[in-house]
N, C-alpha and C positions, 0 to 999 in steps of 0.2 A: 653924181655918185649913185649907184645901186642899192636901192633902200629895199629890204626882207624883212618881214614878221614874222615868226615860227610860230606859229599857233598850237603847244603841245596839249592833245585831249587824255591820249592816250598814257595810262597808265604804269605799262610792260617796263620794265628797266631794260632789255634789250631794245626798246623802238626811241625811249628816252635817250638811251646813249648817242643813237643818230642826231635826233635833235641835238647835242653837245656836240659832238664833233662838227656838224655843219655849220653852226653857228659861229666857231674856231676855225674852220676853213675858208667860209664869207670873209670874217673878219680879219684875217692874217691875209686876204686877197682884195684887201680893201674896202668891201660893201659896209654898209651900215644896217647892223646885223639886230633888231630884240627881238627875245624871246619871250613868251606871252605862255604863262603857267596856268593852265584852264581844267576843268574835266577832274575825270579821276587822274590826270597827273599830279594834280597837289596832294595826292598819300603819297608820295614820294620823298617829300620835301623834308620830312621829320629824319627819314632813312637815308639821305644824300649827306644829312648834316655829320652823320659816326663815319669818324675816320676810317672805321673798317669796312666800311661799305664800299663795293669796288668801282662803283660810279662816281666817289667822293674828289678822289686829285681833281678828276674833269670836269665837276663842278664847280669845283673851290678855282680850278681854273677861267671858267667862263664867267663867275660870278666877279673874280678880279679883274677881269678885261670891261665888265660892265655890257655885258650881255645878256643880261637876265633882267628885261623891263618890269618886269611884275609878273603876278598871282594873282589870279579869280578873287575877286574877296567874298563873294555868295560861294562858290565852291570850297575856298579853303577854310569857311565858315560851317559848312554844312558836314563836309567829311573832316572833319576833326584835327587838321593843319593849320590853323590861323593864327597860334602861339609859334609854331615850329618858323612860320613864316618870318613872322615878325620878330622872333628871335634870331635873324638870319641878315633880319634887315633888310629884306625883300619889301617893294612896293607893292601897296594894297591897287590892282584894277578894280574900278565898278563902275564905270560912268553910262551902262546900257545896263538900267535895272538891278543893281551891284557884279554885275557881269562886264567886264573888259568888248567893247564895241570893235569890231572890226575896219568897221566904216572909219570911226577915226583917223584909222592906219590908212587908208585908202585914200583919205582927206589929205595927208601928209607925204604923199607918192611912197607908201610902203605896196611893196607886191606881197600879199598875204600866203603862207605856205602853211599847211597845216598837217600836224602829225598825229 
């Protein structure tokens, strides 16, 4: 099986939504898809949560398919997401310094992809 990391840094809610739909596309075509919430993407996490946000169904969708491996926890600690997070029920990453290690992925045949 075709193992993928999304390593999202970036912030944008238009580059975010790629990361979603790719993740949906891997996954609906088989791969073994997580996604890795890192960087200034975790201010997002608070504003995916309101239903009115237009990024929301596509999350709520990827997050039910279990696509969404975790969150920075130094990152969503530092910019001010780490309630939003874990009110989501998202996993806390930190295993490289409380930073999510890429190497692990690598260790585990993921091909790391980063956004």
């Amino acid at each position: 099986m075709t193992k993928k990391a999304l390593f999202v840094f970036n912030g944008d809610p238009m580059c975010f939504i790629h990361v979603l739909l790719n993740a949906l596309d891997m996954h609906q075509k088989g791969y073994m898809v997580k996604t890795v919430i890192e960087g200034a993407a975790v201010k997002l996490i608070p504003e995916l949560a309101k239903p009115d946000h237009p990024l929301h169904a596509l999350w709520e969708k990827a997050k039910s398919a279990g696509l969404i491996h975790g969150v920075c926890r130094a990152c969503s600690n530092k910019l001010g997401a780490l309630s939003a997070a874990n009110d989501q029920g998202l996993g806390m990453l930190e295993d490289m310094s409380g930073h999510p290690s890429m190497a692990a992925y690598i260790v585990e045949g993921y091909e790391i992809i980063t956004f």
